[in-house]
C-alpha positions as CSV (number, residue, x, y, z in Angstrom):
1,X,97.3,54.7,-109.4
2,X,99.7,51.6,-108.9
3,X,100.5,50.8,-105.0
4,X,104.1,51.4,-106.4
5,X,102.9,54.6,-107.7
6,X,101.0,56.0,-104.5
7,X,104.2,54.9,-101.9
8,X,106.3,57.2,-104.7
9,X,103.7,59.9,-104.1
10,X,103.5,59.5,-100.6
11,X,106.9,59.4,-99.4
12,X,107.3,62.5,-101.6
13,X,104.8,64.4,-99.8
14,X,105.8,63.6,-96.6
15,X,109.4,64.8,-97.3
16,X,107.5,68.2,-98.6
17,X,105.9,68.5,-95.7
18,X,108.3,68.1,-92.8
19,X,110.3,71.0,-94.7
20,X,107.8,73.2,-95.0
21,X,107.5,72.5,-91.3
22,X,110.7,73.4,-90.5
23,X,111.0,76.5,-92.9
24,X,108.1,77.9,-90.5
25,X,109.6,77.2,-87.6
26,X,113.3,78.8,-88.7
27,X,110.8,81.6,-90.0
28,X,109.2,82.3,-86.8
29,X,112.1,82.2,-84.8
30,X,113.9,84.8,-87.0
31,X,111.2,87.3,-86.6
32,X,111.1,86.7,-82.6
33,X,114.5,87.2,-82.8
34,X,114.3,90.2,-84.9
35,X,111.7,91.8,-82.6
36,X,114.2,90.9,-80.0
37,X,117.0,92.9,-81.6
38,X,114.5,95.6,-81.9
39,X,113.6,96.0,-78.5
40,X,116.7,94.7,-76.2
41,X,119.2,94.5,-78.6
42,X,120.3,91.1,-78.0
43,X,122.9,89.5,-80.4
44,X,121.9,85.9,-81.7
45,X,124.7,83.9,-81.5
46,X,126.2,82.7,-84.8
47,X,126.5,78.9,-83.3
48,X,123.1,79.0,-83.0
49,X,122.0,79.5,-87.0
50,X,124.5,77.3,-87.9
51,X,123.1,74.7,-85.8
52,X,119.2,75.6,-87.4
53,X,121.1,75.0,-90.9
54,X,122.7,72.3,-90.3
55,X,119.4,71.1,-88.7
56,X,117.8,71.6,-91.9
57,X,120.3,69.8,-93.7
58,X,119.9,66.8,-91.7
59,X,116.5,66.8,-92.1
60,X,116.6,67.3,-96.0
61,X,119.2,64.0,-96.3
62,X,117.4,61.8,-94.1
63,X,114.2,62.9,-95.7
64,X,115.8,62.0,-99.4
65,X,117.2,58.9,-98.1
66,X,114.3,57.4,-96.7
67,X,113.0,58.2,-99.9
68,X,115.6,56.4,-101.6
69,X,115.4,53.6,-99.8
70,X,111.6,53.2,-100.4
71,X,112.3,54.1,-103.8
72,X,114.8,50.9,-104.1
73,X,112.9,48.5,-101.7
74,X,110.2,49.0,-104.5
75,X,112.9,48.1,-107.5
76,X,113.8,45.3,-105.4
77,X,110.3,43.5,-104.8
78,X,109.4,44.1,-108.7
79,X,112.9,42.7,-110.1
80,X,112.2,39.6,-107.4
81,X,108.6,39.5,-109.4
82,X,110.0,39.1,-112.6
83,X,110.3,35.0,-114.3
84,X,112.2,33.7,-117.0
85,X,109.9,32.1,-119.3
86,X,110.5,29.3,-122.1
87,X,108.3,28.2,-124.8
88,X,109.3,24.9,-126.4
89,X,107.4,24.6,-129.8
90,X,106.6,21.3,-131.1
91,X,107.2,20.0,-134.4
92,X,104.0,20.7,-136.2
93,X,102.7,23.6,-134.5
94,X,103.4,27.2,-134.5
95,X,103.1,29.7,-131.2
96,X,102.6,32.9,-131.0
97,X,103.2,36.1,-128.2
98,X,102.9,39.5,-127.0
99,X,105.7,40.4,-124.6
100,X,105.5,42.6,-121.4
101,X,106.0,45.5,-123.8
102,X,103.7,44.5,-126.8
103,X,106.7,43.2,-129.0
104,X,104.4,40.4,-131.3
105,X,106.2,37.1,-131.6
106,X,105.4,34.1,-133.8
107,X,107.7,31.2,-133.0
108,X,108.0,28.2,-135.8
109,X,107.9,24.4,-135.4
110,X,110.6,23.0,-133.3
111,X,111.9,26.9,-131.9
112,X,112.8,27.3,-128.5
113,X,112.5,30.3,-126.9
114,X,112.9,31.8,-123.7
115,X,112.0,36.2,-122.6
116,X,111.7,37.6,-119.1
117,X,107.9,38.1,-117.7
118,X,108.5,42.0,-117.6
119,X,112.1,44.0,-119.2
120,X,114.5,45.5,-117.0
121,X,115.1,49.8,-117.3
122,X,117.5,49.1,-119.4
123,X,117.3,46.7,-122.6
124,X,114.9,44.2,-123.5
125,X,116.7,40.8,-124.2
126,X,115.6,37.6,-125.2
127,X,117.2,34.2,-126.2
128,X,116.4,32.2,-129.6
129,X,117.2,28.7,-130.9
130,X,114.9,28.0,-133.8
131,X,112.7,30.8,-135.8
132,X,111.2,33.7,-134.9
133,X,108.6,36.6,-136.8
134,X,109.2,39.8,-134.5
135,X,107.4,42.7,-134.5
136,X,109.3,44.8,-132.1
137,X,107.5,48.1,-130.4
138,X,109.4,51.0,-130.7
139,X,111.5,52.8,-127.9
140,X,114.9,54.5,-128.7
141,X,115.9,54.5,-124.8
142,X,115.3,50.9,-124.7
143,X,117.1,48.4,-127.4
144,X,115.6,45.1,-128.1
145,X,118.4,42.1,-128.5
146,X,117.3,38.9,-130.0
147,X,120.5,36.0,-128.5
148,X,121.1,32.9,-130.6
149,X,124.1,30.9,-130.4
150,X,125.6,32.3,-133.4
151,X,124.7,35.9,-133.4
152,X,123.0,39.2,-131.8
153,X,120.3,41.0,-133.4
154,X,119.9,44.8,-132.1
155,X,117.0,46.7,-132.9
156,X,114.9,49.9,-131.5
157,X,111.4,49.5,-133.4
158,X,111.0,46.9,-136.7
159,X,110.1,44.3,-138.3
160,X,112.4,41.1,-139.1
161,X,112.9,37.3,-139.3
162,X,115.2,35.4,-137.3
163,X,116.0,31.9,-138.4
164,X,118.8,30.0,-136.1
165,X,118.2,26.1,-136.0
166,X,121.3,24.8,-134.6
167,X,121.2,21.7,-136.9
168,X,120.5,24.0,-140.2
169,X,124.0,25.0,-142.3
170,X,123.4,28.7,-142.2
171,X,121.4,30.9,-139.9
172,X,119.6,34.2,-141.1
173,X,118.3,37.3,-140.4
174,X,115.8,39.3,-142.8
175,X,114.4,42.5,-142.2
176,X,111.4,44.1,-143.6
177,X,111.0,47.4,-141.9
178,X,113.4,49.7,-139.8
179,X,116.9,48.7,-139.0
180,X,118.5,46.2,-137.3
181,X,122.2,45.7,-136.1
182,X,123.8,42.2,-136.0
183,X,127.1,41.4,-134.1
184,X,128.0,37.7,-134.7
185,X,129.1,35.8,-131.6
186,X,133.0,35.3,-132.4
187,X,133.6,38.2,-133.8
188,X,131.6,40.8,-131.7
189,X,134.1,44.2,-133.0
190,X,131.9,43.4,-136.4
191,X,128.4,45.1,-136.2
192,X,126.3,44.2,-140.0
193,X,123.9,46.7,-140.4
194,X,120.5,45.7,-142.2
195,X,118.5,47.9,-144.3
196,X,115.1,47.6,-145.6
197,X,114.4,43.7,-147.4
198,X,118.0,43.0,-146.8
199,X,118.7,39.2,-145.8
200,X,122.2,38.3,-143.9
201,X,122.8,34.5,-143.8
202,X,125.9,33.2,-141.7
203,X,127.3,29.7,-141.9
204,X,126.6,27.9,-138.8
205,X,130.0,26.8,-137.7
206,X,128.0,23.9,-135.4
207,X,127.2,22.8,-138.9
208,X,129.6,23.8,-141.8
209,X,132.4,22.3,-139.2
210,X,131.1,18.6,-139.6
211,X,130.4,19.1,-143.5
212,X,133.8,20.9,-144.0
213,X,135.2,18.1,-146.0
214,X,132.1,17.7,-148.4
215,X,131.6,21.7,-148.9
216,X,133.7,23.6,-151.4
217,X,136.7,25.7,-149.8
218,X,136.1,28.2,-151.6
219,X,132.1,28.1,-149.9
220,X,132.9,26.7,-146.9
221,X,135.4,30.3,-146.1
222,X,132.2,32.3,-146.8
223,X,131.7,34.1,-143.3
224,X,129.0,35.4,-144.0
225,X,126.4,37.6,-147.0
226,X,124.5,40.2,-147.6
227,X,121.5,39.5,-150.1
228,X,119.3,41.8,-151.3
229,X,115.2,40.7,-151.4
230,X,113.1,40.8,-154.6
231,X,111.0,43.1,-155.3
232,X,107.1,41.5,-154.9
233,X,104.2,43.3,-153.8
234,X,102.6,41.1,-151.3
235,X,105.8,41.1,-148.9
236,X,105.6,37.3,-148.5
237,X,109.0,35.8,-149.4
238,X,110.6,32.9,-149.2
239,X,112.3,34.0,-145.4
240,X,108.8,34.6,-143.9
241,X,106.4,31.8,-145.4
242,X,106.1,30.0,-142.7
243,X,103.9,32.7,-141.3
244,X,101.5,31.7,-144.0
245,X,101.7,28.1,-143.5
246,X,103.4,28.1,-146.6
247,X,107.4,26.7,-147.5
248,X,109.2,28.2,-150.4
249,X,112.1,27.3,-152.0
250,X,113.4,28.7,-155.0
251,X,116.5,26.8,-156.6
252,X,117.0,25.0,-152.8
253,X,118.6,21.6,-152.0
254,X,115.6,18.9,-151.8
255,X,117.6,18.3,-148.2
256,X,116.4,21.7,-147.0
257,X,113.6,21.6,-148.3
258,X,112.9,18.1,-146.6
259,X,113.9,19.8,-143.2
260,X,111.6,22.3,-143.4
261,X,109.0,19.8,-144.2
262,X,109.8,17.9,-141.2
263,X,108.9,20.8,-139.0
264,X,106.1,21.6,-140.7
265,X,104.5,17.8,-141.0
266,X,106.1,16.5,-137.7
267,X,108.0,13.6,-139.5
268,X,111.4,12.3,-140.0
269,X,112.6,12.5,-143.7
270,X,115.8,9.8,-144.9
271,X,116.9,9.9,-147.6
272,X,118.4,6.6,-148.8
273,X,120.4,8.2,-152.1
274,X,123.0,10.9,-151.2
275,X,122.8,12.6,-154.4
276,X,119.1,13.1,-154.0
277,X,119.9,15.4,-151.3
278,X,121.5,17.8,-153.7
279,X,119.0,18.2,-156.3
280,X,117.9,21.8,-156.7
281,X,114.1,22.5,-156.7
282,X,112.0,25.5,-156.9
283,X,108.2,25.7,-155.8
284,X,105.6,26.3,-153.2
285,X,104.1,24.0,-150.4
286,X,101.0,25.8,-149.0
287,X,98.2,23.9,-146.9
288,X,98.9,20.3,-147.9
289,X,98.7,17.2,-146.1
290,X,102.4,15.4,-146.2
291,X,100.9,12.8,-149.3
292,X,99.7,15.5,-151.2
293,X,103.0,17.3,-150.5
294,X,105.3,14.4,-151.7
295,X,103.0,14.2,-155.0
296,X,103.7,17.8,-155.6
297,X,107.0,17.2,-155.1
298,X,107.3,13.7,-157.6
299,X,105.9,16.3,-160.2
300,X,109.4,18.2,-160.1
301,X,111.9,15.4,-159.0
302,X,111.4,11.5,-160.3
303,X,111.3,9.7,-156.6
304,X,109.5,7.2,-154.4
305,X,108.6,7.9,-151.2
306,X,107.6,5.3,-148.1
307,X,106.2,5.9,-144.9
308,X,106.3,4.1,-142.4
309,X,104.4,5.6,-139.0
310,X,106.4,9.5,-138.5
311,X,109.3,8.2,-141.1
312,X,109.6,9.1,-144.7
313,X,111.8,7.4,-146.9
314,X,113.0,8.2,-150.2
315,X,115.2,7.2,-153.1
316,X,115.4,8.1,-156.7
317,X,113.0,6.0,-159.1
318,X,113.4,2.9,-160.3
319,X,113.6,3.2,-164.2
């Protein structure tokens, strides 16, 4: 038993104790009193039971207070235990957790992420900026509320994907099991519910803001969509690669492509033609080393790539 456990079970017994005490005592005194009646037929004054009750009450608040207060002095020293702790996730490398309650978290290349040492009675909360694989442990009388900048994810027990770069256009959320709720920072009345391979992607305002005048109006007033994941077999899609070591794109911009490639190689990708940004390519990047990447990537798109220490460069090719 926990030294929090046994002061619980102490301070209980003790309170049990002094009032069976003091039930003997009011027990014993009635039946001298009675045997008193019996024989001399003396009258026991009614100020005098009132006092023994009121006695008892005494005892029975004082008793429940004390216990209180040991009860609270407990609360106190364990919330004084409990840290905020932040893991910073380099490009390059991955990271992975168990929280206090056995929630599983695997953090990707350049995430930032911060989670209390042990959850208060209430919720469990933690803070993102990056990308996140959670596998949250169930418990209906305690929610689980993933913070980014952008948004709140809400959950009781499931699985999901969390990605919220601040320097990516959109953020998203994908679930793969249970249910999630998701109540976007300025405009917290709207709650998105998830179902079951359903992905939500928001435009980052932090983002779309700057690009407003190179976006389409008609995309850049797009709040926010519901998509609806293929169907596949293996449960490995494009949102949750990373897990694998793997990047996927699928009709993406070679410019998110390249900044998913610069978390996952730990470089710095420029690209000196603007319109090479914007070419759509579709593939997979599994375990290869960043040259073997590129060629992959020449095989799909006709450019030349330098690099120069932690900086790529490229351009279309020279015909």
């Amino acid at each position: 038993m926990s030294l929090t456990g046994r002061l619980k079970h102490n301070d209980e017994t003790d309170v049990n104790s002094k009032l069976d005490e003091l039930w003997v005592k009011i027990k014993n005194t009635e039946e001298q009193q009675t045997n008193t009646l019996n024989t001399e037929k003396h009258v026991i004054p009614f100020n005098y039971l009132r006092w023994v009750g009121s006695a008892a009450a005494v005892l029975v608040v004082a008793s429940l207070g004390i216990l209180f207060f040991n009860r609270s002095k407990d609360a106190d020293k364990l919330a004084s235990k409990v840290t905020i702790r932040k893991i910073d996730v380099p490009f390059g490398k991955m990271a992975q957790i168990t929280l206090s309650d056995g929630t599983k978290v695997k953090l990707n290349a350049g995430s930032h992420f911060s989670y209390p040492s042990a959850f208060s009675n209430l919720q469990r909360e933690v803070n993102l900026d990056g990308e996140g694989f959670f596998e949250v442990t169930k418990n209906p009388n305690k929610p689980f509320l993933v913070h980014t900048s952008g948004f709140t994810v809400k959950v009781l027990g499931t699985v999901f994907n969390v990605k919220a770069y601040n320097d990516d256009k959109t953020t998203e959320t994908t679930l793969l099991k249970g249910k999630v709720q998701v109540e976007l920072a300025d405009d917290p009345e709207k709650k998105i519910i998830l179902s079951p391979h359903e992905k939500l992607t928001i435009n980052n305002p932090l983002v779309t803001a700057k690009q407003h005048q190179a976006v389409n109006a008609g995309i850049a007033n797009i709040k926010y969509e519901v998509a609806t994941l293929p169907n596949i077999n293996n449960e490995i899609y494009q949102e949750n690669a990373w897990t694998e070591n793997k990047i996927i794109f699928v009709n993406n911009d070679f410019e998110d492509v390249a900044r998913q490639m610069e978390r996952k190689y730990d470089v710095r990708i420029i690209f000196k033609d603007e319109a090479l940004k914007k070419e759509r390519i579709s593939g997979v990047l599994r375990n290869e080393n960043l040259d073997t990447a590129l060629l992959i990537l020449k095989q799909i798109i006709p450019f030349q790539s330098k690099v120069e220490g932690n900086t790529v460069y490229l351009a279309y090719k020279l015909k």
